[in-house]
C-alpha positions as CSV (number, residue, x, y, z in Angstrom):
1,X,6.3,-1.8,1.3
2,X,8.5,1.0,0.0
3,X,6.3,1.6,-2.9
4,X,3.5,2.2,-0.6
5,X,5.4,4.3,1.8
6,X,7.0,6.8,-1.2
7,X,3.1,7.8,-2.0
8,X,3.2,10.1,0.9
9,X,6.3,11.6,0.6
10,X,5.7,15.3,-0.7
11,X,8.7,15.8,-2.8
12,X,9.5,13.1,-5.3
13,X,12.7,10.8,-3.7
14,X,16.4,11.8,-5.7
15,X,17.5,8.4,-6.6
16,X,21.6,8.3,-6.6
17,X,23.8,5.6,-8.1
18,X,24.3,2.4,-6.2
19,X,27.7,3.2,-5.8
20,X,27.6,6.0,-3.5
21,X,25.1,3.6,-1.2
22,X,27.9,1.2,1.0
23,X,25.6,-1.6,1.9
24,X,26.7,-4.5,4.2
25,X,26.3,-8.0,3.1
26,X,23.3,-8.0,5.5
27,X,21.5,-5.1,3.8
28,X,21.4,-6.3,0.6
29,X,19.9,-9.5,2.1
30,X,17.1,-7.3,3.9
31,X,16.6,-5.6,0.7
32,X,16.4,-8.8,-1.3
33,X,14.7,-10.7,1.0
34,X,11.8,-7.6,1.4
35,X,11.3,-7.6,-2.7
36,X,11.0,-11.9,-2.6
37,X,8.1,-11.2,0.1
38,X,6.3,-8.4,-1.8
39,X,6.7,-10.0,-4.5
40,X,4.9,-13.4,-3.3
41,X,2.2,-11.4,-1.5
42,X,1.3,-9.9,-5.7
43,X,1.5,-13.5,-6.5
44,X,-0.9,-15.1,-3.9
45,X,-3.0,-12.0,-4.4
46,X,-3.3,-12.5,-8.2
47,X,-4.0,-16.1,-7.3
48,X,-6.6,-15.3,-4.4
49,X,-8.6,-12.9,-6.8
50,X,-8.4,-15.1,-10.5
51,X,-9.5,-18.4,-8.3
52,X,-12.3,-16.5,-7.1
53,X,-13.1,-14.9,-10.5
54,X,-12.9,-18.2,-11.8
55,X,-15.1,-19.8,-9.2
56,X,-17.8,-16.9,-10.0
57,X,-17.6,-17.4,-13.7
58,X,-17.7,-20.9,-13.3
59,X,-21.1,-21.0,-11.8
60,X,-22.3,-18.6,-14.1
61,X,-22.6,-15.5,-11.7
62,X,-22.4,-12.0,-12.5
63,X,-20.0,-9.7,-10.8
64,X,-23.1,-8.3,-10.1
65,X,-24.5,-11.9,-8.3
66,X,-21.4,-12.7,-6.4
67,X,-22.6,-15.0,-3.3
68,X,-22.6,-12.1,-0.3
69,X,-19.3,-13.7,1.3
70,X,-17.3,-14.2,-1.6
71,X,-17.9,-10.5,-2.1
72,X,-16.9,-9.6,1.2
73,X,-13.4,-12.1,1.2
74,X,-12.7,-9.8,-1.9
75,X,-13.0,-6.8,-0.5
76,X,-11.2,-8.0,2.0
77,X,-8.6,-8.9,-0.1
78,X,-8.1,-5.6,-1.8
79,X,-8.1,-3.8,1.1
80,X,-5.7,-5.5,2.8
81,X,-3.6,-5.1,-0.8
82,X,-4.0,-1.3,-0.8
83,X,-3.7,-0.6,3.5
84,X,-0.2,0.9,4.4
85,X,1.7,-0.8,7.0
86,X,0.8,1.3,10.0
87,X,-2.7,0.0,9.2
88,X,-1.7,-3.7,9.3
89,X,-0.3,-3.1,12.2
């Protein structure tokens, strides 16, 4: 994602006004179409991690007690959430 990718940039990125950027008609669809799908992958993430939560509380378990593969599907989860896209590659 772009957010992931600015976080190694050394110098902080000079934002300038959309109308010095000349996008085509198919840019802007990248763009949009790029913040739709990062968008859904927060949403199914959120989703993945409260029904699991929810499971856990549900049965009356701990954070602490979470069932050994439940714990390892979060992890999972997270890390996936936090890898850049050179390591998803």
């Amino acid at each position: 994602s772009i957010n992931r990718r600015c976080r190694y940039v050394r110098s902080a990125p000079i934002s300038l006004p959309k109308t010095h950027i000349h996008r085509t008609p198919s840019e802007i669809q990248l763009a949009d179409d790029t913040l739709y799908a990062e968008c859904k992958d927060i949403e199914m993430y959120s989703r993945l991690m409260t029904g699991m939560l929810h499971q856990m509380q549900h049965r009356g378990n701990d954070v602490d007690d979470m069932h050994p593969l439940m714990k390892k599907s979060m992890e999972g989860i997270i890390r996936t959430m936090e890898a850049n896209d050179h390591e998803l590659e």
